[in-house]
N, C-alpha and C positions, 0 to 999 in steps of 0.2 A: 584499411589503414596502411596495409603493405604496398597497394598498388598506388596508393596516394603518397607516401614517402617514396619512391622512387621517381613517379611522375615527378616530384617538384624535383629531386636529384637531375633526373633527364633532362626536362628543362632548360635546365639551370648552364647544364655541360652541351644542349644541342646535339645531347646522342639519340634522338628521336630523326633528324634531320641526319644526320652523318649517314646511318646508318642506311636510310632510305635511296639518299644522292648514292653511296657507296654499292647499293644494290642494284637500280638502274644502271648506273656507268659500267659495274660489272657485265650484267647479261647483256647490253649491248657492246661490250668487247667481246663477249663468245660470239655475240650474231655477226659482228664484223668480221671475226679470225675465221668463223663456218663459208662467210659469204667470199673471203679472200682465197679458201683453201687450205687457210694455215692449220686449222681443225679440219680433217676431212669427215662432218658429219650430214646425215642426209637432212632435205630442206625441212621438215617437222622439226628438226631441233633448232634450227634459223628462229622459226614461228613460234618456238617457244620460248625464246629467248625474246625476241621482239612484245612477245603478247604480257611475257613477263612487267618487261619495261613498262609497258604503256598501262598494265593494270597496277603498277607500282605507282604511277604518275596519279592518281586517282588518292589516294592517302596523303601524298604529297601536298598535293593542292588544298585538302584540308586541313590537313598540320601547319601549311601558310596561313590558312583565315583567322587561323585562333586557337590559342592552346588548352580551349578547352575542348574542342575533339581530340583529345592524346587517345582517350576509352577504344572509342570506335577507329581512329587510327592506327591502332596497335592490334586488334582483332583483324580489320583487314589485311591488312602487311602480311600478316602470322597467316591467315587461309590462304592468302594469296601464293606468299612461300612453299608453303603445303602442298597446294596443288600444283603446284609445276614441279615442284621433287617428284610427285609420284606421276604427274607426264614423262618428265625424265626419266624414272625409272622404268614406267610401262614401253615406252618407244623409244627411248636413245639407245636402244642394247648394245649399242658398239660402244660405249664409253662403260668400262670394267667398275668405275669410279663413281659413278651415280648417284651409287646412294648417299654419299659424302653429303649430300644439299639438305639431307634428316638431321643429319647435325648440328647444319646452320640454324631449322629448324627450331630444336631443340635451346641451342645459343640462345636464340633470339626471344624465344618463350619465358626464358628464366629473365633476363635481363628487362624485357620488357615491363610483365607481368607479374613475377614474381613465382615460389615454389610451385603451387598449385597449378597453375601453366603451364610448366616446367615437368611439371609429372604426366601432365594429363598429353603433352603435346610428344614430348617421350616414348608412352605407351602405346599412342595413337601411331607413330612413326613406325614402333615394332608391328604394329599390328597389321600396316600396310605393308612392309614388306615381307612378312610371314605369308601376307594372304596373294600376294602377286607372285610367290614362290611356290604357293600350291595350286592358284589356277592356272598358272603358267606350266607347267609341268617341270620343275625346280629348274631351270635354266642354269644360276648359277650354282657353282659350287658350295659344297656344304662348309666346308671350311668357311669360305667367304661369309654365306650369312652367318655362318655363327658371330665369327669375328666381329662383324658389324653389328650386329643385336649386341653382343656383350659390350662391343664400346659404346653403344650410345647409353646399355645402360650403368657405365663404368662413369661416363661423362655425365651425363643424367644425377648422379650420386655425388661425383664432385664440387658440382653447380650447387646442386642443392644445399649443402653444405656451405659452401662460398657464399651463397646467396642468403642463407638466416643469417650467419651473424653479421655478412652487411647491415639487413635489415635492423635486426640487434642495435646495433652500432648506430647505424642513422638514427632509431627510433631514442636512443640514450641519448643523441646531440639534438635532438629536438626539443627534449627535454626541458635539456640543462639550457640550452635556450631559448624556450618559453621560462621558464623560472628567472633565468638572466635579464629577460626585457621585462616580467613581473616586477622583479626589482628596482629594475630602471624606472618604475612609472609606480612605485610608491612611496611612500611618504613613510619611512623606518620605523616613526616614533607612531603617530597617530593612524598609522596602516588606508589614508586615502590616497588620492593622487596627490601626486608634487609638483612642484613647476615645473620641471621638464616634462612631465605629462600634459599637462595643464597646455603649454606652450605648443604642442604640439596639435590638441585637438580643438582649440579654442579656434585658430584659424578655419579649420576644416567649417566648424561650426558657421563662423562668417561668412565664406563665402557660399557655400548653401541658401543663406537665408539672403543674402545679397544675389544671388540668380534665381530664388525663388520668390523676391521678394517677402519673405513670410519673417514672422517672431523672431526677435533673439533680444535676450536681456543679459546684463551683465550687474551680480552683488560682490561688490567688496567687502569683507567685513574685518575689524582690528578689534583686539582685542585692546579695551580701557584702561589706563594706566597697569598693565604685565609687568612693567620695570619694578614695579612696587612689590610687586609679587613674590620676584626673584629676590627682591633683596631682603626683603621680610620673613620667608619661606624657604628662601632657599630653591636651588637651580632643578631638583629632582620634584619637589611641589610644585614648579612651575611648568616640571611638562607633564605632571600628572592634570594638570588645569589643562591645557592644552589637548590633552589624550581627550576627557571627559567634555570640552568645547564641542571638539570635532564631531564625536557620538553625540552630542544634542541636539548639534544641527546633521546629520546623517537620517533622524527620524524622519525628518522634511526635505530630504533626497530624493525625487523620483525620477520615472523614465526621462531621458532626452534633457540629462543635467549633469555636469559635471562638476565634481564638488573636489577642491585641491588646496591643499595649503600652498603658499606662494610666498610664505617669509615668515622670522620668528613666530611672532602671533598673527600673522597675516594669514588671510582665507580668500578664495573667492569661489563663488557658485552660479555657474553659466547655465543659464536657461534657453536651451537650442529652441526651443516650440512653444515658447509662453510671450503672452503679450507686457508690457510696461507695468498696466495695472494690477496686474497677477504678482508681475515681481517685487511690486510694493508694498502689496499686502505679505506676501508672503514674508521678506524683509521684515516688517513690523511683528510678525509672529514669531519669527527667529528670536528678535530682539526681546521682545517679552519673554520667553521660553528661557531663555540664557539670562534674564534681570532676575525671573522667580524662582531659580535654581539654584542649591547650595553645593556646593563642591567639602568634600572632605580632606582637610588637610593634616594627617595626622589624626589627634584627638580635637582639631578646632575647624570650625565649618565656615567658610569665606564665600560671601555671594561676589560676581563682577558684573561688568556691564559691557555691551559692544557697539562700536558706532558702524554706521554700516552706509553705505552710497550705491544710490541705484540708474544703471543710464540702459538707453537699449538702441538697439539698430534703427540709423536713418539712412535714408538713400542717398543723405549725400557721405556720407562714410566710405572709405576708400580702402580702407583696412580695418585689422581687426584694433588696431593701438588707437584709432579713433574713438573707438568706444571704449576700449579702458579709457583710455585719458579721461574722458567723460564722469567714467565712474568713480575714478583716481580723484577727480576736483569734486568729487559732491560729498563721498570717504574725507577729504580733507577738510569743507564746508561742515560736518556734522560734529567733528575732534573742535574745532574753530567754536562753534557754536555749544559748547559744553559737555560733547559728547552724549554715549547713550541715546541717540537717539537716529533716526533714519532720514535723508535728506535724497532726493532724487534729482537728477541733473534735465535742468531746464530744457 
């Protein structure tokens, strides 16, 4: 979860890519200033600078194809870095400063990866230069290593720290916006989708079945004189009707259908993968279902009725308003003809 809320953060800002481009141009300005003279250091540290770059260029190229190698792009970068810290360390002896590149290390682990990285890549850094100080025969001073173990693990402890409650933080705004666009795509009163849901996946659904050519149907359903309802019962009975509508037909909700209210009493139910005659039967079940049902209103029991219009995708359909409108005139055709009853578009 941690390395998956960051990935989309990194993403998002191009600090997978910054960091990369900013690493290569680096060590090929050490191998330029080595190769100029401006650094006088001997030609293995040219080579590692150069070999840097070009095994840098290798993550590169795959963080170009596609972002979903960030995983394996981030693990190589992070070895790759590793091992040329501890080239440097083992063969640059003339550069006092060396070990400075454990740090980057370490940087790079937290921000990447997250804690656990961050610790592991840490420990691993101490561990190399402890152990290059004892097969070496402690070359540099003790002061020195101390100094540099305690800062990485002084740094090491800061990051980490830095680094939860980011996570903290991002994982709370993820949150609060998945809840935020939950709301956005439901329907307050009756808790299905709403028309701005509706509108949004309805298309998705068309053009699918229009490049695959396969199923899609479209039910409209109104509910039968509601104005009566409201006025008789009153505005809280009438979305208590509504609420118990919606649950009646939600039974006969399955996969690869989108079920949304789309206006007062207005509903409609997209059948992504069902053929024509599915959705007319099914329609006629609805309708039966909602004539033989009594709603509770107070202590008085009120049956309704719904009229309902059925149309489905044809190839010459150019959008998805094609096929509402379809379904639009056949919903209008069943109100026309006395209602309560299911009419399908020619």
């Amino acid at each position: 979860m941690t390395r998956k809320i960051f990935s989309n953060f990194a993403s998002s800002c191009s600090i997978r890519l910054s960091f990369l481009v900013f690493g290569i141009f680096t060590t090929l300005l050490f191998a330029v200033m080595s190769l100029t003279g401006i650094n006088p250091y001997d030609p293995i540290d040219i080579w590692t600078n150069f070999g840097f770059a070009a095994l840098s260029s290798i993550p590169l190229l795959l963080l170009r194809r596609g972002k979903k190698n960030f995983t394996l792009v981030t693990h190589l970068f992070l070895i790759i870095t590793l091992l040329i810290s501890i080239v440097a360390l083992v063969f640059i002896t003339d550069d006092s400063f060396r070990a400075i590149w454990f740090f980057v290390v370490v940087y790079l682990a937290y921000s990447f990866e997250g804690t656990r990285a961050g610790i592991f890549y840490t420990i691993l850094s101490m561990g190399f230069i402890l152990a290059y100080e004892v097969m070496a025969g402690h070359p540099t001073a003790l002061i020195t290593v101390n100094t540099t173990i305690i800062g990485l693990g002084v740094m090491s402890f800061l990051f980490y720290v830095n680094t939860r409650k980011f996570f903290e933080q991002t994982e709370a705004l993820q949150e609060k916006s998945r809840l935020l666009t939950q709301l956005a795509s439901i329907d307050s009163l009756t808790g299905i989708s709403n028309r701005y849901h509706f509108d949004e996946e309805a298309p998705l659904c068309f053009e699918r079945a229009s490049r695959q050519k396969g199923n899609l149907s479209l039910i409209l359903l109104d509910i039968d004189h509601f104005k009566q309802i409201n006025d008789t019962y009153g505005h809280i009975a009438g979305n208590h009707v509504l609420v118990e509508f919606a649950h009646t037909i939600q039974d006969f909700v399955g996969d690869g259908m989108i079920f949304a209210r789309t206006g007062g009493e207005e509903f409609a139910l997209l059948l992504c993968d069902s053929s024509f005659d599915e959705a007319t039967t099914l329609s006629e079940t609805i309708r039966q279902a909602i004539s033989s049902n009594t709603f509770d209103i107070g202590e008085q029991k009120i049956s309704i009725t719904v009229s309902i219009g059925v149309a489905d995708y044809r190839e010459a359909d150019r959008h998805f308003s094609d096929l509402f409108l379809r379904a639009d005139l056949a919903l209008y055709q069943a109100k026309e003809e006395g209602r309560n009853r299911v009419v399908s578009a020619i």
